[in-house]
CHARMM-style PDB file with segment names, atoms N, HN, CA, C and O in Angstrom:
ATOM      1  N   UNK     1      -2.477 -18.476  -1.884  1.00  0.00      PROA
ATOM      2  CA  UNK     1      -1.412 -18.609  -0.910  1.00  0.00      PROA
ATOM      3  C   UNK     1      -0.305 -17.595  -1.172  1.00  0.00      PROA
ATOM      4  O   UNK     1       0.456 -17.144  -0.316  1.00  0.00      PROA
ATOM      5  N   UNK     2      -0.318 -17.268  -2.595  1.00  0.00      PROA
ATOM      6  HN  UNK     2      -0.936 -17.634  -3.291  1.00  0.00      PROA
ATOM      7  CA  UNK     2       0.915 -16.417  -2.713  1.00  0.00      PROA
ATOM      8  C   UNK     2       0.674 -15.207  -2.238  1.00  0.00      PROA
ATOM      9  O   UNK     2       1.757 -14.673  -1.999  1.00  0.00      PROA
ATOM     10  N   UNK     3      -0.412 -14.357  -1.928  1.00  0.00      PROA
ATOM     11  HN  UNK     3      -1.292 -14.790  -2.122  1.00  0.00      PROA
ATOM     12  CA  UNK     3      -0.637 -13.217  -1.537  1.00  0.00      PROA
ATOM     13  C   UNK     3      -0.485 -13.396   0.218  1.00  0.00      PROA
ATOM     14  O   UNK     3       0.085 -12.509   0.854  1.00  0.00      PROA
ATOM     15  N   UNK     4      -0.963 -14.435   0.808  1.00  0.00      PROA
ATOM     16  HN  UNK     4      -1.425 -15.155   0.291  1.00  0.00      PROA
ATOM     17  CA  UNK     4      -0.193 -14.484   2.174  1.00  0.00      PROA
ATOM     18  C   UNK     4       1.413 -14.040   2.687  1.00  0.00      PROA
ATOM     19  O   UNK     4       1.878 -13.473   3.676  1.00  0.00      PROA
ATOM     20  N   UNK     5       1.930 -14.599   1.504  1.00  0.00      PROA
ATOM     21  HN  UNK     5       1.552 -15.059   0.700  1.00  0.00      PROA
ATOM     22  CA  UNK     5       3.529 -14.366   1.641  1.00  0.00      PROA
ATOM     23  C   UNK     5       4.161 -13.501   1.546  1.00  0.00      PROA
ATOM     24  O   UNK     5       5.088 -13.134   2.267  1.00  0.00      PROA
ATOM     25  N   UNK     6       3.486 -12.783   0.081  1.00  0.00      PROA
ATOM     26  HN  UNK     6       2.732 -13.080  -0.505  1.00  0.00      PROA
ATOM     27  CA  UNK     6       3.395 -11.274  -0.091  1.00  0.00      PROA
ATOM     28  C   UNK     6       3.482 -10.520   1.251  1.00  0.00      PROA
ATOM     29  O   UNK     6       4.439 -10.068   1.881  1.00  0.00      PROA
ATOM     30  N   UNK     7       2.023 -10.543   1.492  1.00  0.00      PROA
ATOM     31  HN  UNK     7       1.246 -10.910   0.980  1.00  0.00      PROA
ATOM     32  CA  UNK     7       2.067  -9.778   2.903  1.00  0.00      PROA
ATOM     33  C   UNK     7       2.330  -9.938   4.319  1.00  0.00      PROA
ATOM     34  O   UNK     7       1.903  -9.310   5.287  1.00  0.00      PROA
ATOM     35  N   UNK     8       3.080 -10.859   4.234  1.00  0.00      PROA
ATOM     36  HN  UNK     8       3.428 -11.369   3.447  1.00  0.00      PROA
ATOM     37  CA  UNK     8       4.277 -11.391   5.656  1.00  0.00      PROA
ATOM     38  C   UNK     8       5.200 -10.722   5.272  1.00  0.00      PROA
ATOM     39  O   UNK     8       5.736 -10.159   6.227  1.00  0.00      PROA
ATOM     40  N   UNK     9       5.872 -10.394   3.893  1.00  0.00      PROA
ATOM     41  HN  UNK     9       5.436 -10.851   3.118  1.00  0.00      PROA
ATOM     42  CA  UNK     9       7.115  -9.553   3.429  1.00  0.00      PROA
ATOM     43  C   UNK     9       7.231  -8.221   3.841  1.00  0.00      PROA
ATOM     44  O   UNK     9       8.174  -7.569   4.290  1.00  0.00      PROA
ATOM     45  N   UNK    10       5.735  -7.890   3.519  1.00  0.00      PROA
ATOM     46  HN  UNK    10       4.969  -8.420   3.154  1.00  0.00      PROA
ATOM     47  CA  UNK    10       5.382  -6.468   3.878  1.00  0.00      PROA
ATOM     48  C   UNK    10       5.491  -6.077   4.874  1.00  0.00      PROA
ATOM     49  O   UNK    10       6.143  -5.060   5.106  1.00  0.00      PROA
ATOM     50  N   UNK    11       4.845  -6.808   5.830  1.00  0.00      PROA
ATOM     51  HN  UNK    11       4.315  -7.635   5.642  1.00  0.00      PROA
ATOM     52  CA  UNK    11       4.704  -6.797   7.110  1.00  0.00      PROA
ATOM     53  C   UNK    11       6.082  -6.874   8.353  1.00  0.00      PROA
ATOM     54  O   UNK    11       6.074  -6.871   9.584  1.00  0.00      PROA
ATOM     55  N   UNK    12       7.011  -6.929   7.489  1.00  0.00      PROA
ATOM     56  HN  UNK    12       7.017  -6.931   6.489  1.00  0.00      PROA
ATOM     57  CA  UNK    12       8.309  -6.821   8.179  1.00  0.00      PROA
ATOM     58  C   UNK    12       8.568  -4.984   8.042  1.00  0.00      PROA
ATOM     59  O   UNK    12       8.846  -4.416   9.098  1.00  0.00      PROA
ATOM     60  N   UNK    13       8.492  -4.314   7.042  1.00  0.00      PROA
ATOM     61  HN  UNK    13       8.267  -4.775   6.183  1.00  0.00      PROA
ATOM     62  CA  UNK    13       8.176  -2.992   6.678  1.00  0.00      PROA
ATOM     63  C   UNK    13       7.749  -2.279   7.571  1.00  0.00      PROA
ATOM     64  O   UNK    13       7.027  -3.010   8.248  1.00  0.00      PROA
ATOM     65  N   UNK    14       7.760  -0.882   8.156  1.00  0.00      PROA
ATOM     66  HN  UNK    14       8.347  -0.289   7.606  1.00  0.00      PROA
ATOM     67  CA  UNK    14       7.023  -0.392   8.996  1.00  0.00      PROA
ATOM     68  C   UNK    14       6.349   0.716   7.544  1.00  0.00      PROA
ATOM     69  O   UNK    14       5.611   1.610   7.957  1.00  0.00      PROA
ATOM     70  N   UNK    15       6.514   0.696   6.309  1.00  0.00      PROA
ATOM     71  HN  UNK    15       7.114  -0.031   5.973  1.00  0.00      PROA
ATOM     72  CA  UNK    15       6.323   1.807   5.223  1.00  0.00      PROA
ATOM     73  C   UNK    15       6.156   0.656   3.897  1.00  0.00      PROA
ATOM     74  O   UNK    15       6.758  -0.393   3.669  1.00  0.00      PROA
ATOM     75  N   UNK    16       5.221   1.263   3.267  1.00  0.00      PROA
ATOM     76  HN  UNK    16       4.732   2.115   3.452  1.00  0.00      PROA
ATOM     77  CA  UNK    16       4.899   0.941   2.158  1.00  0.00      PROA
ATOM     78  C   UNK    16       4.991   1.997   0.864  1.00  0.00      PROA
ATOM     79  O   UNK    16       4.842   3.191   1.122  1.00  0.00      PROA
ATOM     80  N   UNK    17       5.178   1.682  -0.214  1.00  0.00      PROA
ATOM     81  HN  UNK    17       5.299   0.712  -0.423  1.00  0.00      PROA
ATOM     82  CA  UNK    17       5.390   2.209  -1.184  1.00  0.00      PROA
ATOM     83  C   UNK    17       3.793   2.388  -1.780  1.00  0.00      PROA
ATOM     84  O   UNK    17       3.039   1.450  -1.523  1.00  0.00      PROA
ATOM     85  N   UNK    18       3.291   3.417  -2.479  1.00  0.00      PROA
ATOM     86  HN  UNK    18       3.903   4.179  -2.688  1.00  0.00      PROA
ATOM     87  CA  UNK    18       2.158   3.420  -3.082  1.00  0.00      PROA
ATOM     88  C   UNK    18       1.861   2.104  -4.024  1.00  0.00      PROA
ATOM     89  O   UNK    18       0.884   1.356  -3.975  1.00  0.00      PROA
ATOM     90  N   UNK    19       3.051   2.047  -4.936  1.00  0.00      PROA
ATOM     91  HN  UNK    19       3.845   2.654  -4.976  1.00  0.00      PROA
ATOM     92  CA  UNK    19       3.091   0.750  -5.794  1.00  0.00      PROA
ATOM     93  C   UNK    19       2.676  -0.933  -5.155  1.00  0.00      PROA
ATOM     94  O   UNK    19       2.101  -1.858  -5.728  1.00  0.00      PROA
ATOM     95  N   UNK    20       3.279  -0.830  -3.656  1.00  0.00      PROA
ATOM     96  HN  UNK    20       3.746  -0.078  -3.191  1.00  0.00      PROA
ATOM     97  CA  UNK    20       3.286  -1.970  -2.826  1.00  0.00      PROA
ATOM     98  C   UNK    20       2.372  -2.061  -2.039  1.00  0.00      PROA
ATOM     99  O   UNK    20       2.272  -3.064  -1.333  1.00  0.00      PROA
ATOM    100  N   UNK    21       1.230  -0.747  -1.947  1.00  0.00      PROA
ATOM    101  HN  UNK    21       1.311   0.068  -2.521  1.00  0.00      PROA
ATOM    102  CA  UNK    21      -0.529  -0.625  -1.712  1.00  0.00      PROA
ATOM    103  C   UNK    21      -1.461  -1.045  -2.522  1.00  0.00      PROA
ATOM    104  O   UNK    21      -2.448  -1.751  -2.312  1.00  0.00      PROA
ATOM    105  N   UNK    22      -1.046  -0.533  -3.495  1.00  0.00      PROA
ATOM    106  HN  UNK    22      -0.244   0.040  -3.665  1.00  0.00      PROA
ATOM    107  CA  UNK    22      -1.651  -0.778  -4.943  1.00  0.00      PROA
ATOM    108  C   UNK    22      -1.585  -2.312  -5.103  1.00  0.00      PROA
ATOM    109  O   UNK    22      -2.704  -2.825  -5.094  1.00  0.00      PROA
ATOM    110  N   UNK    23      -0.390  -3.314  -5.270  1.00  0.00      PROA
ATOM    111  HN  UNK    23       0.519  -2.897  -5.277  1.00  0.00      PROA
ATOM    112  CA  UNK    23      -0.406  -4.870  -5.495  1.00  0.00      PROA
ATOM    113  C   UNK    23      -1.349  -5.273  -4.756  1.00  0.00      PROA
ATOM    114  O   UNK    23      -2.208  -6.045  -5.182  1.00  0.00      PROA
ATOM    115  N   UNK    24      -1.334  -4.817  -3.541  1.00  0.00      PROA
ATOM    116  HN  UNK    24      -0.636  -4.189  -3.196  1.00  0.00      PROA
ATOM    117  CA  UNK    24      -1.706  -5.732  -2.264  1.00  0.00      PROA
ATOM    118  C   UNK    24      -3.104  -5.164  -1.659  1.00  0.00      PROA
ATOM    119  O   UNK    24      -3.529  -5.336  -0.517  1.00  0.00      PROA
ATOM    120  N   UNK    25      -3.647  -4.516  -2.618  1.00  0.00      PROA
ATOM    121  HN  UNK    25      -3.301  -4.376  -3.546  1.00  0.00      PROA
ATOM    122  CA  UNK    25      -4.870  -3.855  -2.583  1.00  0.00      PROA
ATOM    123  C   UNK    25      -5.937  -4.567  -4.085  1.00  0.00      PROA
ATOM    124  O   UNK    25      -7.125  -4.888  -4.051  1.00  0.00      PROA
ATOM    125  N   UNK    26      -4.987  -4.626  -5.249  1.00  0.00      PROA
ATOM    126  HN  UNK    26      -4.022  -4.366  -5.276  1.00  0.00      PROA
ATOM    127  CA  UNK    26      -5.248  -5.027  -6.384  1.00  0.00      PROA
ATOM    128  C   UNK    26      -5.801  -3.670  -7.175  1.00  0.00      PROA
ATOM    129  O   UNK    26      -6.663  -3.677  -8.053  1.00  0.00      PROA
ATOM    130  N   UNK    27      -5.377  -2.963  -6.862  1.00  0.00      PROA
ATOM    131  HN  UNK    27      -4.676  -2.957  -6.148  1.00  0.00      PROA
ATOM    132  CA  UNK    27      -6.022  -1.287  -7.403  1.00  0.00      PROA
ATOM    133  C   UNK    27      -4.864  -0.612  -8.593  1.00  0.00      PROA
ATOM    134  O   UNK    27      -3.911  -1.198  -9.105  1.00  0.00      PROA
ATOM    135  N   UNK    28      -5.085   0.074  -8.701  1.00  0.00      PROA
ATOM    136  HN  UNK    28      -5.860   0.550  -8.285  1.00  0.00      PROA
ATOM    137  CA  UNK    28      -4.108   0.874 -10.056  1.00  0.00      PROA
ATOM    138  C   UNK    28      -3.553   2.174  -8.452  1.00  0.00      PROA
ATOM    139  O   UNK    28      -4.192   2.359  -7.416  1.00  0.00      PROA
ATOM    140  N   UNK    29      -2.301   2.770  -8.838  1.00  0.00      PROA
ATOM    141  HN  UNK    29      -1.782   2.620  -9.680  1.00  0.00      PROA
ATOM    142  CA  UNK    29      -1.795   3.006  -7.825  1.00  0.00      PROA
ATOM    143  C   UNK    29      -2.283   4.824  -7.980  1.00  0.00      PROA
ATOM    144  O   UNK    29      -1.776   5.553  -7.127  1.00  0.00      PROA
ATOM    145  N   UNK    30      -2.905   5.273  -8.672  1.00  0.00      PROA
ATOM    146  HN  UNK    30      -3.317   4.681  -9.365  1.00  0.00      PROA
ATOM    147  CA  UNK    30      -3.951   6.516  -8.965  1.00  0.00      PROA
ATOM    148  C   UNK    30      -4.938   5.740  -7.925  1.00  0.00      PROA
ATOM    149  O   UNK    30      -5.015   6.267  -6.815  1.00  0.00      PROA
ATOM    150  N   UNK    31      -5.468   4.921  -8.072  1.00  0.00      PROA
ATOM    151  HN  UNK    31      -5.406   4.493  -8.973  1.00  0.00      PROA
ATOM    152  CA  UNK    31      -7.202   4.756  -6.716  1.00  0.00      PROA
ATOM    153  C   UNK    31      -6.256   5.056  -5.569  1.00  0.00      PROA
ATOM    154  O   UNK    31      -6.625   6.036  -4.921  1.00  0.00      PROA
ATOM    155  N   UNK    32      -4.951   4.390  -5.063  1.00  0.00      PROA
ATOM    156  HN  UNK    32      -4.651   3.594  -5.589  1.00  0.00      PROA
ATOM    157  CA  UNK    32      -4.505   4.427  -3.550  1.00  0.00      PROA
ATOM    158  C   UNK    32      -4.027   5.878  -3.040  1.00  0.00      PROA
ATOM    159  O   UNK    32      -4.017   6.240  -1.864  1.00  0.00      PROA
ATOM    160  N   UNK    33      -3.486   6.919  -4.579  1.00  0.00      PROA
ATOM    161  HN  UNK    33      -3.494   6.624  -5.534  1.00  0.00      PROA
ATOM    162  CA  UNK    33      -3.775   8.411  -3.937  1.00  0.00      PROA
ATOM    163  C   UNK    33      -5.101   9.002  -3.976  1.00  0.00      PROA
ATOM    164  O   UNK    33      -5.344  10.097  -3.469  1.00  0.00      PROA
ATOM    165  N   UNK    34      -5.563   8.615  -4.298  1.00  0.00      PROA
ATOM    166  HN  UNK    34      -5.365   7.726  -4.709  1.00  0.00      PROA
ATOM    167  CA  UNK    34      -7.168   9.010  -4.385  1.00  0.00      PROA
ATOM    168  C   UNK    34      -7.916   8.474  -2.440  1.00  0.00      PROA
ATOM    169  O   UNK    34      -8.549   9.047  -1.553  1.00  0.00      PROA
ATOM    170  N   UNK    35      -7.375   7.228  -2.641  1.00  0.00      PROA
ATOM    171  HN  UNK    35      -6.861   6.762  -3.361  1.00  0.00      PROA
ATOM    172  CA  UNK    35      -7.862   7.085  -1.217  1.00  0.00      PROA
ATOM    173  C   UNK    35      -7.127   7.772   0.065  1.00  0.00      PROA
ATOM    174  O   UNK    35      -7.680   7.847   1.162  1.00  0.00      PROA
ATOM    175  N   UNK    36      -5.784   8.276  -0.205  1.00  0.00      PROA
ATOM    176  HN  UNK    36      -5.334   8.214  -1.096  1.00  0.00      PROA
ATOM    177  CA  UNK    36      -4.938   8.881   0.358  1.00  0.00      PROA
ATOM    178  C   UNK    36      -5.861  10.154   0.491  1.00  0.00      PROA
ATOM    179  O   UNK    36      -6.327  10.441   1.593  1.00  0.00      PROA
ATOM    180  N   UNK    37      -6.196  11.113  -0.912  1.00  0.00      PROA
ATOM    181  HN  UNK    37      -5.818  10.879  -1.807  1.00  0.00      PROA
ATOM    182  CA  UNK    37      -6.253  12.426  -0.508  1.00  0.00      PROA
ATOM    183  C   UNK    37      -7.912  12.709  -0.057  1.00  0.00      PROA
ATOM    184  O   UNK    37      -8.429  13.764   0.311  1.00  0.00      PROA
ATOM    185  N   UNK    38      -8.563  11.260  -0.248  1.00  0.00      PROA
ATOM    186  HN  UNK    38      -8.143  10.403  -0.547  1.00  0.00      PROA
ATOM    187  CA  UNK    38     -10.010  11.272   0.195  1.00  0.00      PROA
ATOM    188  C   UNK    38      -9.664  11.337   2.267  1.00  0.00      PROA
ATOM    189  O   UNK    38     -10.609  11.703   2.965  1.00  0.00      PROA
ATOM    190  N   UNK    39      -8.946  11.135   2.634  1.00  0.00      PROA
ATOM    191  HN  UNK    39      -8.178  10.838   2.067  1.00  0.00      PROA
ATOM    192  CA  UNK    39      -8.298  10.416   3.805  1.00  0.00      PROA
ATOM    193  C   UNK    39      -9.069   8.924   4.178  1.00  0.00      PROA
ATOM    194  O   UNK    39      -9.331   8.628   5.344  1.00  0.00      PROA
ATOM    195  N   UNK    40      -9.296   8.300   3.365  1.00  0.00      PROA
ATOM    196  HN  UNK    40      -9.083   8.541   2.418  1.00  0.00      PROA
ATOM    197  CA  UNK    40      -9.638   6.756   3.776  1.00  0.00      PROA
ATOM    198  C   UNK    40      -8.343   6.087   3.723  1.00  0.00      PROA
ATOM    199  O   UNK    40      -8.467   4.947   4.172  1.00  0.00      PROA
ATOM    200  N   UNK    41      -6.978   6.377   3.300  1.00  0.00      PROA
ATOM    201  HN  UNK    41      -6.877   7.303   2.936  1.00  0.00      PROA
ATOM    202  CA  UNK    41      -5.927   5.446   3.929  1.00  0.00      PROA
ATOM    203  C   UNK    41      -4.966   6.631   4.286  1.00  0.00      PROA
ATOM    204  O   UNK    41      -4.608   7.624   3.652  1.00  0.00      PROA
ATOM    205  N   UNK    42      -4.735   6.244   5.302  1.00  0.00      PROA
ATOM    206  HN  UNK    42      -5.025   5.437   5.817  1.00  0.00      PROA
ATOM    207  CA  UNK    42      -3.312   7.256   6.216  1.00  0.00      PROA
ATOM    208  C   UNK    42      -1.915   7.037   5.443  1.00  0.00      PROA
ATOM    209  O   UNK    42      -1.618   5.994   4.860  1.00  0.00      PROA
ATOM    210  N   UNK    43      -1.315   7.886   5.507  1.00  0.00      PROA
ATOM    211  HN  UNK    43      -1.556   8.733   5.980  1.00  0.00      PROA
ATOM    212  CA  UNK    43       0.323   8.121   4.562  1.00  0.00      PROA
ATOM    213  C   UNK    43       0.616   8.929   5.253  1.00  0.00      PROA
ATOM    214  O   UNK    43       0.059   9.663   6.070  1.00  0.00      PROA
ATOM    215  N   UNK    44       2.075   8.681   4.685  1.00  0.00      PROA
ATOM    216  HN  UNK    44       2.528   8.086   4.022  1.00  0.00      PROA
ATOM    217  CA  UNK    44       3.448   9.754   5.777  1.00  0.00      PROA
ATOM    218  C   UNK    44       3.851   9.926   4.380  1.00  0.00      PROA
ATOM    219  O   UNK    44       3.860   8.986   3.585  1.00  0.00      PROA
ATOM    220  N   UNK    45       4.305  11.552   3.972  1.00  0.00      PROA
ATOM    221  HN  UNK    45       4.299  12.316   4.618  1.00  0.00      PROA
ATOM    222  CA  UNK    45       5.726  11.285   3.237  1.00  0.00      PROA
ATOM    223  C   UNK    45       7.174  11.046   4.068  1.00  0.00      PROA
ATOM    224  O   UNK    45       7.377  11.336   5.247  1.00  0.00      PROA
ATOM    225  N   UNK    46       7.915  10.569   3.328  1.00  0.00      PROA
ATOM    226  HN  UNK    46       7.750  10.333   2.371  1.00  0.00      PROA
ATOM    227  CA  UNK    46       9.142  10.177   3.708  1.00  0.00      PROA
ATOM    228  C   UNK    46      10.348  10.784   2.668  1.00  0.00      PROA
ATOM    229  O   UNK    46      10.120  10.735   1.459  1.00  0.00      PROA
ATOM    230  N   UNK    47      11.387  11.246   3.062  1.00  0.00      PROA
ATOM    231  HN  UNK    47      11.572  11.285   4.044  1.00  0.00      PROA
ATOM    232  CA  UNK    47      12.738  11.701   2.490  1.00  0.00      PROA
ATOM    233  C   UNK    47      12.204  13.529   2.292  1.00  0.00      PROA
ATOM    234  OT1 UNK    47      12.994  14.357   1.839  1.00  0.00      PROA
TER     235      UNK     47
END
């Protein structure tokens, strides 16, 4: 249940943090740029 809530939090977000892919993926936050630069997950930089 707690990961539901988690991602209702998120989900207010229009941006996620790699770190806050990584929790909510359960991955080490190296696999979520890896899936980034494979292009299996879409990213924006920001600032």
């Amino acid at each position: 249940m707690k990961g539901v809530a988690v991602a209702q939090s998120f989900a207010k977000s229009r941006f996620l943090t790699v770190q806050e892919v990584a929790d909510l993926m359960r991955v080490s936050s190296m696999t979520v740029y890896r899936l980034i630069k494979a292009g299996d997950l879409p990213a924006v930089r920001v600032g």
